[in-house]
Every structure is written in C-alpha cells, then in structure tokens.
N, C-alpha and C positions, 0 to 999 in steps of 0.2 A: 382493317381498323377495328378497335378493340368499340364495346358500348362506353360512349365518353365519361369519363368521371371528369367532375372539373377542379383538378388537384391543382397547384400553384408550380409550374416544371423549376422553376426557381427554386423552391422548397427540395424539391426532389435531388436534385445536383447538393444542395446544400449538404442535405443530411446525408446524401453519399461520401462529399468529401469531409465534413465531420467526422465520420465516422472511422474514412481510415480504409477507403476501398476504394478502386480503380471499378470500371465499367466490366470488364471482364470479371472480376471477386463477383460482384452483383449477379451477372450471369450464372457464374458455378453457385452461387449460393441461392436462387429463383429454384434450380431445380424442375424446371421447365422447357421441354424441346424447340417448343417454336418461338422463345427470348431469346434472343440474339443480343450481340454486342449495340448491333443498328437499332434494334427494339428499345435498348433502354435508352439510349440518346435522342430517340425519337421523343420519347416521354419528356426527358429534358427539355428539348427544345420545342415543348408544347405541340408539335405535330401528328400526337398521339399520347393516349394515357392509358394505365396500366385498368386490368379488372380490380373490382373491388376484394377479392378475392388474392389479386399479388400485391396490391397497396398495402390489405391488412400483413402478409408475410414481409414485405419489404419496412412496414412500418416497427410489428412487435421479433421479427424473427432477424432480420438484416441490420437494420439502422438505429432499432431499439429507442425508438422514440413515439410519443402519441400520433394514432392516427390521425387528429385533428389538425397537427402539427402542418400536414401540406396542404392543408387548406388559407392556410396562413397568409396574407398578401406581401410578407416580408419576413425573415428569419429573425429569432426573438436575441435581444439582447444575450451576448455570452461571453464570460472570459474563454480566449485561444489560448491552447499548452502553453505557445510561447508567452504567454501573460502570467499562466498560471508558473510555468515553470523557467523563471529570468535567466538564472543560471546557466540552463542546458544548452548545448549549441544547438543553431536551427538546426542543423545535417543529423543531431541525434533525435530530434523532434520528427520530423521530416520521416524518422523512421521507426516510429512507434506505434506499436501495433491496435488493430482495430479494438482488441480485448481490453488492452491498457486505456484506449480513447473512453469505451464505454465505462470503466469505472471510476476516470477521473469524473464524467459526469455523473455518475451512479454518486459519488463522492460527497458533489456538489448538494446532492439532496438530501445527502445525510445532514450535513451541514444547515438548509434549508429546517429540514425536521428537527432539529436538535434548537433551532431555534425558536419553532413553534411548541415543541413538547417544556421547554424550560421559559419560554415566553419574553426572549431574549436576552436572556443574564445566565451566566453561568456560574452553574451552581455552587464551584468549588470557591473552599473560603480561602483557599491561597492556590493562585493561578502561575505558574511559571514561565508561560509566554509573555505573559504583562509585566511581572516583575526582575525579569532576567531581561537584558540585552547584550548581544555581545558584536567586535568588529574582526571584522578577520584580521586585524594588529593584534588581536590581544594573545596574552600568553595563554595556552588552552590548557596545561595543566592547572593553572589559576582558575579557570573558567569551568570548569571541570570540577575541582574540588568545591567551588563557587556553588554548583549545581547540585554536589552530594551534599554540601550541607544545606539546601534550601530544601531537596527533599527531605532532609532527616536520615538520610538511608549511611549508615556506616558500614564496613567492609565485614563484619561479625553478622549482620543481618546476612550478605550475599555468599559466605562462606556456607552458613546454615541450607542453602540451597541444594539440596541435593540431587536433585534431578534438573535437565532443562526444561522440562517442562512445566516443574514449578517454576523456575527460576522466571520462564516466560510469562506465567501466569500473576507472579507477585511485580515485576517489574511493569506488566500493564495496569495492574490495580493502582501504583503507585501514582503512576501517571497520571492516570486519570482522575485520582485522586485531588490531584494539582492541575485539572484545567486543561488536558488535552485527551483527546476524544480516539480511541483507538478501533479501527475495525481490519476485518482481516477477509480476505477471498482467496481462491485461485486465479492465479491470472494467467495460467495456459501459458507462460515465456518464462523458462529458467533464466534468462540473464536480469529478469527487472527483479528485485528481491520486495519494492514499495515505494511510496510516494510520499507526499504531504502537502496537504492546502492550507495554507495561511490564512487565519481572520482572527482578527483581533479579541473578539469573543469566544469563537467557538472552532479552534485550530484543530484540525484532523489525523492521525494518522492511516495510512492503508496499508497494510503487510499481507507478502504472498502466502497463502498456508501450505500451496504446496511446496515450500522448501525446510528444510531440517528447524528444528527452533534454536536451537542455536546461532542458526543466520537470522535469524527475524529476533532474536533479541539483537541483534548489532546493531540489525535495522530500524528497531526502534529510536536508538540513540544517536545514527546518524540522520533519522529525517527532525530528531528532535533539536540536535543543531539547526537546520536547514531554518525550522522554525523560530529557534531564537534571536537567528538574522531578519525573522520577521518575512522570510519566501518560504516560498511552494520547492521541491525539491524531488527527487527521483533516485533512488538505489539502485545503480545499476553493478551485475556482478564485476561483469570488466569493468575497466577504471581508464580504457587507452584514450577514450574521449577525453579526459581530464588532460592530456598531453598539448591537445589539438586548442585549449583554453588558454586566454589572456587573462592578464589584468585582475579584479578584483573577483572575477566567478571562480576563474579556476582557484583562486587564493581560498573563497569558503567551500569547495569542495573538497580539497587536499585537509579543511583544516576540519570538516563534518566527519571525513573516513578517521581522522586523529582522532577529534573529541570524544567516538565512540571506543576506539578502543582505549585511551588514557580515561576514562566513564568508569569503563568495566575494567580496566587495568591496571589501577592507579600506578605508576612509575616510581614511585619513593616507596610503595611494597615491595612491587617486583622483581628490582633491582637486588637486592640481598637475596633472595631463592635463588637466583639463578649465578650468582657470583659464584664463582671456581666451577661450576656446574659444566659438563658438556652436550652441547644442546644436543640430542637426540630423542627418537619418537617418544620414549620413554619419559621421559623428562616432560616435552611438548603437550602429551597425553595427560598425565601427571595434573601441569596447571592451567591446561582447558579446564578439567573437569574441576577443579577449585575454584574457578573465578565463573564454570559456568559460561564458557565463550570457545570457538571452536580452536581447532590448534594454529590454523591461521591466523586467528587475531595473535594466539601469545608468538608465533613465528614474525609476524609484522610489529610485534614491538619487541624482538628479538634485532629485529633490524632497525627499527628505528631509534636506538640508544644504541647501535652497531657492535653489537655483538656478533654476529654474521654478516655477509656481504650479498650483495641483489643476485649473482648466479646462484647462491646455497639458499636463497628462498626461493628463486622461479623454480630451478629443479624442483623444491619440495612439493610444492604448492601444484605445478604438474604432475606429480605423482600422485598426490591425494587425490587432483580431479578426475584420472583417469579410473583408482580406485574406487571412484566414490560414483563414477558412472557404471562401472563392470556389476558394483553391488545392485544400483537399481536399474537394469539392462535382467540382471535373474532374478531380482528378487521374487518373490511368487507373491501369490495373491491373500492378504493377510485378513480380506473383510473390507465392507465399507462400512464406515457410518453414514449414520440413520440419518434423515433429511433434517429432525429437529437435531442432531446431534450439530450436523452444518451450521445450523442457522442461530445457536445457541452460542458458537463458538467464532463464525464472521461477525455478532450483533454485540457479543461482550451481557456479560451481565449488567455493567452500569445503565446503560442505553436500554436493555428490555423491561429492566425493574422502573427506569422512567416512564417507561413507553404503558406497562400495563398500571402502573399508578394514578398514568394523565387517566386512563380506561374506568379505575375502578371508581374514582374521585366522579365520576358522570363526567368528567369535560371533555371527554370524544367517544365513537359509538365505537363499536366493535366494528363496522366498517372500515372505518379510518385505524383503529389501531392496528389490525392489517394492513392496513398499507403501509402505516410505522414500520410495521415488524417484514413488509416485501413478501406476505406470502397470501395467501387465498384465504378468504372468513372461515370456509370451512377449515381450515386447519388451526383456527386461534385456541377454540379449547384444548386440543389436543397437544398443543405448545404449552398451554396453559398449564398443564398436567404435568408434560414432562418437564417443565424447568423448574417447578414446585420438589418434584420427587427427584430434585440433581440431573445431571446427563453429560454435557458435551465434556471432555476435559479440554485444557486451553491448548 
C-alpha cells in the first residue's frame, strides 16, 4: 500500500479515458517498475492511490491536467469530441489520438482566454463566421466567391504570393482579420492536418505545423467551411471515412474538401489554363505554384471538372506520397527553431500583440500574461524581446 493520498478514483479513470489511454499507455508512460497494470486499476477503484510524486506525473506529464483536478468530487462540466466534432463518425472519434485529445482541450482554453483578453467581443469590425452561413445545398462555387468577396481578397492579391509561406502567412492574417482566431502546433499524427471549434464569438482554428504549408493553407479553408456551417470539424489526410458517411455530415464534408480547393482555385480561372493543355507534372507544378496550393489540390480539380479519371489521380497522388515520404525518410537535419521562434509562430501575432497589450495597459500581471502566452515568467521578457526585434516566420 502506497501512503494514502485521498484523490477522487473517479477523477483518475476520468482523465485517463479523456485523455485517450488504456491502463496499459498509463503503465508505459509512469515509467515505473513496481506500477503494474493491477496498480493503476487499484487506484481506480479507490483500493489504493498513487504517491504524490506519480499523481503530479500522471497529472502534468500523462493526462495533462491540474493537479487539483482529482481531487475533485465529480468531473467538471466538458464538451465530448463527439459534441465538439458532429460531423465525424464515432469509429473515427473512437480513434483519435491522446495528442489530438490534449489540444482540442489546449484549444478550448485558447478560446477561454481570448475571451478574457478581449472581454468577450471580438474585436474584428467584420466577422465572417457571423455574417456568412452556408447549407450543404448551396452551390459552393457561389459560396466561395461569396467568401472572396467578403474578404476583399481578389485573385491579383494571391497571384502576387510568391512563396507558400507567405501565402500562409497573409492568408492567416486575413483571417483573422475577419473574426477567426488561428493557432498552429505539432500534433505528432501525419494523417490529422487540423481542427476547428465553433463559438459564435470567438471560432478557432488549429493547424498542424509539422506538415508542408501548403497543406495547412487548404486547411485553413477547409476547417473554415466546417465553420461557416457553424461546427467544429477535423482534417483528416485520408478522406475514406467520408465513404463510411450518411446523410447530411458526409454531404458538408465532401462539400468543406470542395470549398477549399474551389477558395484557392476558382473554376471559371482555371478552366481556360488548362484547356488544350496536357496534364502533366509540369503543367501540375506549374499551377501549384500560381495559386500557391499543392499539385494535389490542382490534380483534384483536374478531376473534379473531369478532365482526368479517379485511376490517373490515385496513381498520381500515390506517387507523390511515396515521394514525398522517401524525401523526409533522408532528409537530414536542417536546424531547429528556437523555443521563442515556436511559440511566436503556434501564438500568431494577433493573439500575442493582445495578450502583451491586456500586460502593458496594467490589466494583468506578468504572471498571468504567462500563462496567456503558455510559457514560464521567467521567459516573458525574453519573448518580450524577441518578438519586438521580429523572429518566427509563419
């Protein structure tokens, strides 16, 4: 018997299956010879409790939640994936990982703080989740151009893009610009590319950084449909769950992967480039890098006005992925960025220019605006510093 902590075993099971672990994950992740599989069910089932010592690991290192949290006499009010994410089948829910669990919560608090740093109004003087709505009936090149002219943004602005990396950087300013709130992390899972939480105020996006930006622009514009339907939503690379969909879910996800590439692609441009044209990599390569989207998307809307048939894209589409694994399988090691370069570039500029404003204004201490910013007091001036003298690129 351990010395008793008197932790709530309720809470314990809670945040285990919150989180997205079986009893065994817990074990390998304790790090512990004499925790067994029996050990932590004991804890469950209140017939024993952990040291204070594995409670704090299981609280900030495991389940990533306050340790206060299992002391709790009952679990706190929470939206479930499946709440957050309507859409998705439970069987794809069912199998999303503990990483992705922790930052749709992580998410949530952005959400939280965004509404404590702006005092619940959002700031933008024209909002695009409030005044767009759309039905999965509607026609989406309608909806679409609908969208580019509410942002203001014409096809001579995105041509001008020369890099994706601008292109990523100016297309999240825009955003954000309009009322939707963008952050970015690693999420440890190539197939999830992002997410998005729906609120009527302060609507989220999450994009993965470790993937090409190229794909995390798509992603913005497919979680930005998701949003205009007014849900929560999930990027995932494969698309075969979409098969396994009825009715009105599978209908806005077929029409979320559309909206994004007819966004970036308009169809009544497209159409004349590619007339008499023979599609090849060259060609493919060609008006990625125009529209600033990867050749996938212009190969998927190669096929979706059929100009090619589903074998001459799966082929292609196979081929690039096995390329595109061989390249980062050798790639070598190019450098990391700096921990402020991180945190400069998952926080956005919009959100940190808030966050040290509410600071300088007196209305929160340097305590708290760490916690805004997710990192330790000690590091705020030296954040301080460097997002003054530039740093992260997006």
């Amino acid at each position: 018997m351990s010395e008793y902590i008197p932790v709530n075993p309720d809470m314990l099971r809670w945040a285990r299956e919150t989180a997205g672990f079986g009893i065994d994950d817990v074990v390998v992740k304790l790090k512990r010879k004499r925790v067994t599989a029996e050990t932590v069910a004991s804890w469950e089932k209140g017939e024993d409790s952990p040291t204070y010592v594995q409670l704090e690991r299981l609280a900030y290192k495991i389940y990533k939640r306050p340790l206060a949290l299992f002391f709790f006499p009952e679990p706190p009010e929470e939206e479930t994936p499946a709440e957050s994410f309507r859409t998705l089948p439970q069987e794809e829910i069912n199998f999303l990982q503990p990483r992705l669990l922790y930052l749709v919560r992580q998410a949530k608090v952005m959400q939280e703080n965004l509404r404590e740093l702006f005092e619940g109004v959002n700031p933008a003087k024209k909002q695009v989740c409030s005044d767009i709505e759309i039905h999965d009936s509607a026609v989406i090149s309608d909806v679409a151009k609908a969208v580019r002219n509410y942002l203001g943004i014409g096809l001579g602005e995105q041509y001008a893009l020369t890099t994706n990396e601008k292109a990523l950087k100016y297309w999240r300013e825009v955003l954000e610009k309009h009322g939707v709130f963008i952050f970015k992390d690693a999420f440890r899972d190539e197939e999830c590319s992002g997410f998005c939480l729906y609120d009527n105020v302060f609507p989220i996006i999450y994009i993965n950084n470790s993937q090409a930006k190229i794909r995390q622009i798509f992603t913005l514009f497919h979680e930005l449909a998701h949003l205009l339907f007014k849900t929560g939503g999930i990027d995932l690379r494969q698309n075969d769950f979409i098969q396994k969909m009825r009715g009105p879910n599978r209908r806005i996800e077929v029409f979320c992967n559309r909206f994004a590439g007819e966004f970036l692609v308009p169809t009544e441009d497209f159409k004349p480039r590619i007339r008499g044209q023979t599609i090849n990599d060259n060609l493919l390569t060609r008006l990625a890098k125009k529209y600033s989207v990867s050749r996938e998307v212009i190969l998927r809307k190669c096929l979706n006005i059929r100009y090619i048939n589903q074998a001459f894209y799966e082929a292609r589409v196979k081929e690039w992925n096995e390329e595109r694994l061989a390249r980062e399988s050798s790639a070598s090691d190019k450098g990391h960025p700096t921990y402020y370069d991180v945190k400069r570039a998952y926080l956005g500029a919009y959100y940190i220019e808030a966050a040290f404003g509410k600071y300088y204004k007196g209305a929160i201490s340097k305590l708290q605006l760490a916690d805004y910013l997710g990192m330790k007091e000690g590091h705020v001036r030296t954040f301080e510093g460097y997002v003054l003298h530039g740093g992260a690129k997006e």
